[in-house]
N, C-alpha and C positions, 0 to 999 in steps of 0.2 A: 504494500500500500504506500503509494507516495503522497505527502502532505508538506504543504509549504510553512517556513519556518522565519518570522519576521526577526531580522536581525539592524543593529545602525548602521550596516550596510547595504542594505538590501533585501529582499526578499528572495528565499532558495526554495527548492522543492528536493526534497530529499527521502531516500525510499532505503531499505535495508539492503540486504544481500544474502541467499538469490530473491530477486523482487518477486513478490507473490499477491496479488491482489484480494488475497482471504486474510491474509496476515492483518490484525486489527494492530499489532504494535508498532508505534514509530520509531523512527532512526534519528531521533534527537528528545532530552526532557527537558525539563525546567532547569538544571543545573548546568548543560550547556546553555541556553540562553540568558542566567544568571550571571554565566562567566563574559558572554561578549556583551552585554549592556554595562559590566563594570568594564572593561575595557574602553568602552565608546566614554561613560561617564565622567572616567579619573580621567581618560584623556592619556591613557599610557602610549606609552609613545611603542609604537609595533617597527622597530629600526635593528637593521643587523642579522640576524640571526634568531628565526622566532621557533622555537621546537613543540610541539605538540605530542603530548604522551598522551598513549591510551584513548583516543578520539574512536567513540565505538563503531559509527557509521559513517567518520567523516565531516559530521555538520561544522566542526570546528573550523578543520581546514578549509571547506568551502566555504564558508563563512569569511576566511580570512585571507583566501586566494591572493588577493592584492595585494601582498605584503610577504609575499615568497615562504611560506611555515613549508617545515620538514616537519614532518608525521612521523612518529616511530609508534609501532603497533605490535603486538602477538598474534593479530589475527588473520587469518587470508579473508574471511570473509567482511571482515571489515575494511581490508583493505580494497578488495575488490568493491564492495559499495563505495568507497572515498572515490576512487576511478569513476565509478558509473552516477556518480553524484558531480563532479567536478564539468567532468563532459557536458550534462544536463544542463548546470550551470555556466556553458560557453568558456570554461577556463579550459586553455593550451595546455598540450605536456609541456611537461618540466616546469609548469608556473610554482608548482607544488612538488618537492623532494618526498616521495615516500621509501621509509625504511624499514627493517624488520626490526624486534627487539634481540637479532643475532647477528644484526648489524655493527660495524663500527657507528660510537654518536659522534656527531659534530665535534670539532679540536676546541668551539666555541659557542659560549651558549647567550645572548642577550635576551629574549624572554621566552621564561620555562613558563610552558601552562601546560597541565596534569590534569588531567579526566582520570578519579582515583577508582584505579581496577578493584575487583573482587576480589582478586590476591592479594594479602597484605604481603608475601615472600615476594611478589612482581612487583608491587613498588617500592620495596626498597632495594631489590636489585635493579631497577631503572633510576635510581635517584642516585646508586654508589655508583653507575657506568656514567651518566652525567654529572656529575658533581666534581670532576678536575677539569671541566668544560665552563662550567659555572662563576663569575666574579663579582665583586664587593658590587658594581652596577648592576646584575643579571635580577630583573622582575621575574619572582617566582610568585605563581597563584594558582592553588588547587582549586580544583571543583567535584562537589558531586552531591547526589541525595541526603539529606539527612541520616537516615539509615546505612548508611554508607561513610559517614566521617567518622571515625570512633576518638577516644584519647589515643590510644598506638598507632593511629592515624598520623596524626599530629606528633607525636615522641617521633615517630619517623624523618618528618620533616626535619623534625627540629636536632636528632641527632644526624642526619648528614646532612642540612644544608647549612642553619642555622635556627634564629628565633623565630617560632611560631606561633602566630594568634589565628581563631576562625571567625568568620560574619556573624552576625546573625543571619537568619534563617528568610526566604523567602520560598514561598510555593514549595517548600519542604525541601530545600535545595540551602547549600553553604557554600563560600570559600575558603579556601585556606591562604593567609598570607603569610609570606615566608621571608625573612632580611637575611641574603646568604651572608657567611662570617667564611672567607677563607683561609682561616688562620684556624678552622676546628679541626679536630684529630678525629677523623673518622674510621669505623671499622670495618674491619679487612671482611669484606664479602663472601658467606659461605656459601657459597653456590658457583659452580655445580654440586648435588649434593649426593653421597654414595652412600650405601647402608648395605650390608650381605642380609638375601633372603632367610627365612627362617625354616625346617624340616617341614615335610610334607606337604610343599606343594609342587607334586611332580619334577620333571625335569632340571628347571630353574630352582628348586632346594641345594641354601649354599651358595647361591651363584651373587654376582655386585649386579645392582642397578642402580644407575645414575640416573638424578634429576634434575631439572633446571629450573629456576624460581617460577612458581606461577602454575605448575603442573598439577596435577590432581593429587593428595594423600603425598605430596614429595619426599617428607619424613619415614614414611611406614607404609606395609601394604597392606590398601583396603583391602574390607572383607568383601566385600563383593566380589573384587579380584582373585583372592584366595581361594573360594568357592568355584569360583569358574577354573583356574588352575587345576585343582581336584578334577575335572569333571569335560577334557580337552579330549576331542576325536584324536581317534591312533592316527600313524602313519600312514601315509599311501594318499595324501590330497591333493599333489602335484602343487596347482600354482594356491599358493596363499595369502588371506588380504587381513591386516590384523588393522580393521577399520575404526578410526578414532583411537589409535595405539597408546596415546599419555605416552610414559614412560618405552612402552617397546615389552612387556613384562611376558606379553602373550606370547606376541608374536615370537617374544625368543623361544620361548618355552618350545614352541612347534618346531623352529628351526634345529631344534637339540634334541628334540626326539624323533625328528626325522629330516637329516641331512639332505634328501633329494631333494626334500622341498624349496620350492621360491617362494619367499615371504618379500610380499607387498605392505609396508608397512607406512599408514597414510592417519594425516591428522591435518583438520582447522590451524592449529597454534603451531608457531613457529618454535617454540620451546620446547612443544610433545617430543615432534620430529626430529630436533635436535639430540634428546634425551633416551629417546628409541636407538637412534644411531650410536649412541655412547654407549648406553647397554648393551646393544649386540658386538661393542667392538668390545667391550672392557672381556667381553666373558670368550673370545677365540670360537664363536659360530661357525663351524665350514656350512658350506654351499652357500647358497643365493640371495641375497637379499636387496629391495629396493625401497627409497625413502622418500617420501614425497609429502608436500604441505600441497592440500587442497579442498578443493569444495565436496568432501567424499567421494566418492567413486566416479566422478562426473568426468574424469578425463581416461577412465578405462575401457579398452574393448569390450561393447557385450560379447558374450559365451564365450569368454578366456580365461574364467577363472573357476576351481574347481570348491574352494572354501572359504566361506568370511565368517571372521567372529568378531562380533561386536557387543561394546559397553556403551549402549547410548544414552548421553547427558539427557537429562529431562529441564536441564534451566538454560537459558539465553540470558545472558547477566543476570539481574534480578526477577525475570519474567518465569512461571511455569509452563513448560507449552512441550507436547508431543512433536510438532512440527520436525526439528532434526531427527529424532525418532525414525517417525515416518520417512522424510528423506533416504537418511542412510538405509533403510528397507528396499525401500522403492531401488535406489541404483543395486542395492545388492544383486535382485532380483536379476535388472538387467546385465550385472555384470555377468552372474553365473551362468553354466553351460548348463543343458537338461543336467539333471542328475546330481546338479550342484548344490552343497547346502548352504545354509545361511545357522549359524548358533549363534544364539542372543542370550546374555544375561542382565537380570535385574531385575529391580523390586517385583515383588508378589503382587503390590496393589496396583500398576499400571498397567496391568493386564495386555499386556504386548500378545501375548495369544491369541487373543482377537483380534488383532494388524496382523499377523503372520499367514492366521488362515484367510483373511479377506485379500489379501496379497497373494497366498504361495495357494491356497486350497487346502493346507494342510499344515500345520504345528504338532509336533510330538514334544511331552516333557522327557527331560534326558535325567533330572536332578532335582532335586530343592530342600528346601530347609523352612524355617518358620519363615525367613525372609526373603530369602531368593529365588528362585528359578532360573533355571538353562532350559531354553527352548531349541528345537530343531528344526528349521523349516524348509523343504526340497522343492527346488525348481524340478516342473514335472514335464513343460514344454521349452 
């Protein structure tokens, strides 16, 4: 759904990614437009070198197109909306620098504005990779929902940039201002983060996974995961897709218990796929493996693939919504050959079984517990 978003610079029309005209959520809230009427207000001067963290859809940048912001994001699908929002909006390439968060940042930072992600581990590793970029001039100003600022918010800021105060509160939206000091002693960055797996969950028992700030459960392995671990089809599925990988945990798991395999190992977040890629190196995987940040299976051959297992998110930042769910189903579908399965895990109460059969014709339970479920569902044409 696209809906236009009145800024003091204009009026944008700006839509999520991938655009769906049933999608009732927008791709900008109150606390993006909190952040650029204070902008317009103070009269802050948008000169130099303007960086934009964490801009979910985009609205920032396009918003600010005239004044050359470099975006750095974790998201493909966010970055891809910033593209397909920019275009809409008549801006040229290269008016807007987009980067990853696995990016080199800028050697220079004159104004830092922070759209404060849902990871509090992703911004403070976006604030330690920024922050010898940052000087006694650089305008720093957070933004984000009420529910969304916490105090360790704020301790963040304020232990890597400097001193921190927040607004008050509009349409349930704050900022955060922040006076960089760089003469503070800032701490040494624990991420990437490694931890050895714990016994019995299959092949990956014992084994290191590495994580990269921002990842799901980076510290320890969810139970969800573990469950599903337990409960992994044998060998013999040729090509494999370890869809929405996080860390890589699955996918190695297959790849170690059976070497012929080619493992496709694909994620939204530039950090998942980063952190998949380290785990499969850290642990010496022979045979095949492939890494890729994208829109789910959107850029795979249908009927070339023989297995996908997937953990799919039920939340789009703060929003509950099946939608990715359903996606990553829908490509599955098409990726697999006849005779291909699809295995899903999660909660008991989202009843994914009835996607699978209205989709595939059929769902088998393979497992569960008071909380989980591993579902099976076969492409039959």
């Amino acid at each position: 759904m696209s809906e236009r978003m009145t800024t003091p610079w204009g009026e944008v029309e700006l839509t999520r990614f991938p655009e769906d005209p049933r999608d009732r959520l927008r791709a900008w809230d109150a606390s993006d437009a909190y952040l650029l009427r204070h902008l317009a207000e103070e009269r802050v001067p948008l000169t130099g070198t303007v960086v934009v963290v964490g801009d979910r859809w985009g609205a920032l940048v396009t918003a600010l197109a005239g004044h050359g912001p470099v975006q750095i994001t974790d998201s493909f699908l966010s970055q891809e909306a910033t593209r397909a929002n920019l275009t809409r909006a008549g801006v040229g390439p290269g008016a807007v620098r987009l980067l990853t968060t696995q990016d080199p940042p800028p050697e220079r930072v004159d104004v830092l504005l922070v759209r404060v992600p849902k990871s509090l581990a992703l911004l403070e590793d976006q604030l330690l990779r920024l922050a010898p970029a940052v000087h006694a001039g650089t305008v720093v100003v957070g933004t984000g929902m009420v529910k969304e600022v916490h105090t360790s918010t704020l301790r963040l800021f304020e232990r890597i940039l400097g001193p921190t105060r927040t607004s008050l509160a509009r349409q349930k939206a704050r900022l955060i201002h922040c006076t960089p000091d760089p003469e503070l002693e800032r701490p040494a960055g624990p991420w990437p983060y490694s931890y050895t797996l714990p016994a019995g969950v299959g092949p990956v028992s014992g084994r290191t996974v590495v994580n990269h700030a921002g990842v799901f459960c980076a510290d320890r392995l969810d139970i969800g995961t573990r469950f599903f671990l337990r409960h992994l089809p044998g060998p013999g599925a040729g090509r494999v897709v370890d869809l929405g990988c996080g860390n890589g945990v699955v996918g190695t798991a297959m790849a170690l218990a059976d070497p012929a395999a080619e493992v496709l190992f694909v994620d939204e977040s530039f950090q998942a796929v980063a952190s998949a890629e380290a785990t499969y190196k850290a642990n010496g995987v022979p045979g095949h493996a492939e890494f890729r940040v994208g829109d789910g299976l959107a850029g795979v051959a249908p009927g070339s693939v023989d297995l996908v297992l997937n953990n799919p998110p039920f939340h789009s930042h703060q929003a509950t919504t099946d939608a990715t769910a359903w996606r990553m189903f829908t490509g599955a579908k098409r990726a697999l050959r006849p005779g291909g399965e699809l295995w899903v895990i999660g909660n008991r109460h989202l009843g994914y079984h009835v996607k699978l059969k209205r989709l595939f014709g059929n769902s088998e339970l393979v497992a569960s517990d008071p909380k989980f479920v591993v579902l099976k569902a076969v492409r039959k044409d």
